[in-house]
VEXVOSE-113349 format. One record per atom (N, C-alpha, C, O): x, y, z. Coordinates in steps of 0.05 Angstrom, whole numbers, padded with zeros to 5 digits, always signed. Layout:
REM residues N
XYZ ...
This chain:
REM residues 57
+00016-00072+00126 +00009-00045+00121 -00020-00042+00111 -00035-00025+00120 -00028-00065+00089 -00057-00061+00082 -00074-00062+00115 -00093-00048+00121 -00060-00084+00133 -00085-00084+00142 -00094-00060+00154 -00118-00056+00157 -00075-00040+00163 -00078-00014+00176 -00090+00008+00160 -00097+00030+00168 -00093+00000+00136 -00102+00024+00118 -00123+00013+00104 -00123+00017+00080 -00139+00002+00113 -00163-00013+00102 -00192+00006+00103 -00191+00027+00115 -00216-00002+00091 -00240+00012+00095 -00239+00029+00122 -00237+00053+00125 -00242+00012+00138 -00254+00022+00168 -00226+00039+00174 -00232+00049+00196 -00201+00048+00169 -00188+00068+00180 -00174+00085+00168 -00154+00098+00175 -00189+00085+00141 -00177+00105+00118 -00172+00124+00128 -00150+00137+00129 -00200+00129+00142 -00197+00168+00153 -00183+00171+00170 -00171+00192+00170 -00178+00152+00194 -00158+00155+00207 -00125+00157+00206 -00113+00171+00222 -00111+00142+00186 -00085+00138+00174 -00090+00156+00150 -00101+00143+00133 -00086+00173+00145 -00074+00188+00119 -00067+00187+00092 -00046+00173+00089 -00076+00196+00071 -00062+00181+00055 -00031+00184+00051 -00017+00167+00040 -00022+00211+00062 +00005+00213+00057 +00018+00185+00075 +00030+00166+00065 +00014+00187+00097 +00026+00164+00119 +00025+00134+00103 +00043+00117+00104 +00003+00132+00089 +00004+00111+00068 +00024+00105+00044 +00036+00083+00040 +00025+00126+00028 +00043+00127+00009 +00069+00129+00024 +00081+00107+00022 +00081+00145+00037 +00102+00149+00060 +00114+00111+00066 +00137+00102+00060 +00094+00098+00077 +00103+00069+00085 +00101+00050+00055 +00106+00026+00058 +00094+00059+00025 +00098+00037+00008 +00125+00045-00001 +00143+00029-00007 +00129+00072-00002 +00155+00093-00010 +00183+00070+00016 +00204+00063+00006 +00179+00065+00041 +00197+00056+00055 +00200+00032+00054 +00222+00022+00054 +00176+00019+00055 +00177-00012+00041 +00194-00023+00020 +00210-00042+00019 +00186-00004+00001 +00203-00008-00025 +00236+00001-00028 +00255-00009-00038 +00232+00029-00011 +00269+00034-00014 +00282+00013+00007 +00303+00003+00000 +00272+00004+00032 +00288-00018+00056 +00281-00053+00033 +00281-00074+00045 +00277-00053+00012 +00273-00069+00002 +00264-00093+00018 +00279-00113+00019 +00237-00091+00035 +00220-00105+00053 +00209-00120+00037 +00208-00144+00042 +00198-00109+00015 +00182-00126-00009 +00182-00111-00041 +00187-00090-00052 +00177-00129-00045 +00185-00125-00077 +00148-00119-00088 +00128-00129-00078 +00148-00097-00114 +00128-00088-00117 +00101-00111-00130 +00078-00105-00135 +00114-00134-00132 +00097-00156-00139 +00086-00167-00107 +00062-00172-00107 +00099-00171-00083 +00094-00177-00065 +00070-00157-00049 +00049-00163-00036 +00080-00136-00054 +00058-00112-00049 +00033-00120-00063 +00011-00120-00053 +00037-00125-00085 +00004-00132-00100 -00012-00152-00095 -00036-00154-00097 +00007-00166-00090 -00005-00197-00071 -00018-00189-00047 -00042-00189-00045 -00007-00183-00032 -00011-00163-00006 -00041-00150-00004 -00057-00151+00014 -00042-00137-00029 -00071-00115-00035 -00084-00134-00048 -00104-00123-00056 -00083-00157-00056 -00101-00169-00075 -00117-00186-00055 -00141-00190-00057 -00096-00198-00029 -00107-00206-00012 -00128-00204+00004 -00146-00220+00009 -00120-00174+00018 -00135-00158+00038 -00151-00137+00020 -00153-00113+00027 -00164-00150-00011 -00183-00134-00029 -00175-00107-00022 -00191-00094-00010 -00148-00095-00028 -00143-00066-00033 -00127-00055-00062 -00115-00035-00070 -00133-00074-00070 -00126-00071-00103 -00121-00051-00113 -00102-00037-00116 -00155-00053-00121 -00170-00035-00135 -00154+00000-00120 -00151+00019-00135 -00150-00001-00099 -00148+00028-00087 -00113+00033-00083 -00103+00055-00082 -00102+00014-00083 -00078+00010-00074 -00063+00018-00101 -00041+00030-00099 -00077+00010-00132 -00064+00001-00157 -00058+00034-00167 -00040+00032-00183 -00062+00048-00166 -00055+00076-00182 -00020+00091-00157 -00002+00106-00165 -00025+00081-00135 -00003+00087-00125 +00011+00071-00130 +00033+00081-00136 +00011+00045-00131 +00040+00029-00145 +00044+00035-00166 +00068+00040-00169 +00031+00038-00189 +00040+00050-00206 +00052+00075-00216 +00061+00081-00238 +00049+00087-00196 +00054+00121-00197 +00087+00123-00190 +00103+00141-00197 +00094+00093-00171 +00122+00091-00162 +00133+00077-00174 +00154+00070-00164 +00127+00067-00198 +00143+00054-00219 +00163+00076-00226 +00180+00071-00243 
């Protein structure tokens, strides 16, 4: 998912479409919200990624 929502295609993918796929991730229990952060820590989306995971706590 990071890689699709990265610098170069922010503007293209949405942010709703973004939140929408961490929201389905998490209810099909695909990954667990520690795996997600690994995920964004990886592909340096941290920093941008971190106020929406927390918002779905």
């Amino acid at each position: 998912m990071f890689q699709l929502w990265n610098k170069r295609n922010r503007n293209k993918i949405g942010l709703d479409v973004a939140i929408e796929a961490l929201r389905d991730c998490l209810r099909q229990r695909k990954a667990t919200m520690d795996e997600l952060w690994d995920a964004a820590t990886v592909c340096r989306m941290s920093k941008v990624i971190r106020p929406y995971l927390e918002a779905m706590v």
